[in-house]
C-alpha positions in Angstrom: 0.0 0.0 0.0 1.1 3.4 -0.9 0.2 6.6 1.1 1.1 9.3 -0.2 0.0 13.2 0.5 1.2 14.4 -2.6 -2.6 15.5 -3.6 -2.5 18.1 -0.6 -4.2 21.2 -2.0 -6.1 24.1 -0.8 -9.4 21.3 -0.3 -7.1 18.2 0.8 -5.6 18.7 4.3 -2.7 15.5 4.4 -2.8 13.4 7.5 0.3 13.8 9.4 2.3 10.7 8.0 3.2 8.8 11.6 -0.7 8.8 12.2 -1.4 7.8 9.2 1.1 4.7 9.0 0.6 4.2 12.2 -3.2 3.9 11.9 -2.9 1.5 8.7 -0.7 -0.9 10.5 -2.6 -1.6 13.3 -5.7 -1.9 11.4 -3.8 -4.6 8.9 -2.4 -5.8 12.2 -6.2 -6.4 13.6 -7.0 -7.8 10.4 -4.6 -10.4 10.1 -3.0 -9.2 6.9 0.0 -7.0 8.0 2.3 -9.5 6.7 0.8 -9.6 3.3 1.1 -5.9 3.0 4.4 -3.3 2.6 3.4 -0.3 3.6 5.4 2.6 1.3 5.0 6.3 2.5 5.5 9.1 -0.1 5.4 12.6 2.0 6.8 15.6 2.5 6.9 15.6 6.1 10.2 13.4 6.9 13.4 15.2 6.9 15.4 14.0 9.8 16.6 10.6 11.1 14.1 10.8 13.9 11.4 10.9 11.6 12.5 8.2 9.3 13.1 5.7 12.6 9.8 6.4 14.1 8.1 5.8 10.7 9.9 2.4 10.0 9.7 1.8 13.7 5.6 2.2 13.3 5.7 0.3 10.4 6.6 1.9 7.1 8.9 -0.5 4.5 10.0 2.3 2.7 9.6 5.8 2.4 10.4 8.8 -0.5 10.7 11.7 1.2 9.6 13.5 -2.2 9.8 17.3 -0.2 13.3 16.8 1.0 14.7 15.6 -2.4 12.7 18.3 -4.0 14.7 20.9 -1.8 17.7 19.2 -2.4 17.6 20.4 -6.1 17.1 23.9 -5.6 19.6 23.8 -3.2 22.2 22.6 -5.3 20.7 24.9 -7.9 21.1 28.0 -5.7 24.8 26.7 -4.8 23.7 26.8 -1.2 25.5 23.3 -0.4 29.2 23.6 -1.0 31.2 20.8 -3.0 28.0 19.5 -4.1 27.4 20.4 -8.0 24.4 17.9 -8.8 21.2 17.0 -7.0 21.8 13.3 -7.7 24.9 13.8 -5.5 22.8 15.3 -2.5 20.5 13.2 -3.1 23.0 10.3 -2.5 24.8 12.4 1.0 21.4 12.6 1.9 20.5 9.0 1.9 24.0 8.1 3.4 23.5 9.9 6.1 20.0 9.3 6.8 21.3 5.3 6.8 23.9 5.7 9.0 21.9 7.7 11.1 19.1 4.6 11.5 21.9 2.1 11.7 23.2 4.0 15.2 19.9 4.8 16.3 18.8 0.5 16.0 21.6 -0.7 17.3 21.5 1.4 20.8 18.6 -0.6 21.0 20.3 -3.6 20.1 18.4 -4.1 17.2 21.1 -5.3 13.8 18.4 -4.9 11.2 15.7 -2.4 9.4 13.7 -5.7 9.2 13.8 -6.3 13.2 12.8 -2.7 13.5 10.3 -2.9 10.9 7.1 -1.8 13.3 9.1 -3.1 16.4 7.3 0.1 17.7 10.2 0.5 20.6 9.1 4.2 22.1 7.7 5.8 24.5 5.2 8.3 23.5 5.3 11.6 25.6 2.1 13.7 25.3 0.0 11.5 23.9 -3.2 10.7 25.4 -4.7 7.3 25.5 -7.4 7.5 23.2 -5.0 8.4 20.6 -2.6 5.3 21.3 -5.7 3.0 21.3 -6.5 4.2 17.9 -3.4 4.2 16.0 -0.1 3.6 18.4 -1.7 0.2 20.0 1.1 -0.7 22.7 2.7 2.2 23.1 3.7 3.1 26.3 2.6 6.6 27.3 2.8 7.5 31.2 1.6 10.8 30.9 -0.9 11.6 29.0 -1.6 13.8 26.4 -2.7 15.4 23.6 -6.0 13.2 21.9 -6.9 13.3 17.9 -9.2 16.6 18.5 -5.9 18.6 19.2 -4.0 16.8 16.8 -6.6 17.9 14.0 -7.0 21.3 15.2 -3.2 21.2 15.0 -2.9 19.8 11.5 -5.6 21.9 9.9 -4.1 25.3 11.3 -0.4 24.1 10.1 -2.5 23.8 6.5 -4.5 27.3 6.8 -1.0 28.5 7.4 0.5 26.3 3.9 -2.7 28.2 2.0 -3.3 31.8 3.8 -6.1 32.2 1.1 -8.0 28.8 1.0 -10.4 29.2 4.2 -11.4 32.4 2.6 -12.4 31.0 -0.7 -13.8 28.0 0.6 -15.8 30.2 3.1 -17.2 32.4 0.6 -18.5 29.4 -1.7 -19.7 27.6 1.2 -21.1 30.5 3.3 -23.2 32.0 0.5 
């Protein structure tokens, strides 16, 4: 399966991409067909190690970080990344260092392989309520509560007024009228 938020727009708020591969795991989990199913993420969203090893450690197989590699190019474009002359090259640093960055992070757990990790789901969540680890992070460990999906919507849809300034007022005035 392939979730992607590449068809964000001005209408189409994208599920922040943990929740979101979170949330599909655990429901292939209940349904008995997790290991029949990769789960691929395409989003904008990861751009550090942390992100990519809570993703895989949720349960994503693979992951394009479209947004980041998308960056990349006008960086090298601009000439803002010294001794770099081609996005391919970046590209390539980029996913170096995102690898070695995962390989240190698994083995402090004592973990040798992405495959071992691979929804090992080996956090603790901190400010997240229960509800919201019932629904989507089943097993997580959270000792303090938190934050439920109410707050984590409010939160995502002001982060996307904020990506289109102009979008609640068109959709207001077609809506309203």
């Amino acid at each position: 399966l392939i979730l992607s938020d590449r068809a964000t727009s001005p209408e189409r708020v994208a599920i922040p991409s943990l929740l979101a591969v979170a949330g599909v795991h655990h429901h292939l989990v209940r349904e008995g067909t997790r290991l029949q199913t990769g789960l691929v993420l395409e989003s904008g969203e990861p751009r550090e190690v942390h992100h990519f090893a809570t993703l895989i450690g949720y349960g994503a197989s693979a992951i394009n970080p479209y947004l980041m590699f998308e960056s990349l190019g006008e960086l090298v474009t601009d000439g803002r990344i010294e001794g770099v002359a081609d996005a391919e090259t970046a590209e390539r640093n980029v996913v170096k260092g995102i690898a070695k960055g995962l390989l240190k992070t698994i083995s402090k757990m004592g973990i040798s392989t992405i495959q071992s990790y691979n929804g090992a789901q080996i956090f603790e969540a901190v400010g997240v309520g229960g509800g919201l680890i019932d629904r989507a992070f089943v097993g997580t460990a959270s000792r303090i509560g938190g934050i439920e999906i109410d707050v984590l919507a409010a939160d995502t849809l002001e982060k996307h007024k904020s990506a289109y300034p102009q979008a609640e007022t068109r959709l207001a005035a077609g809506a309203g009228s």
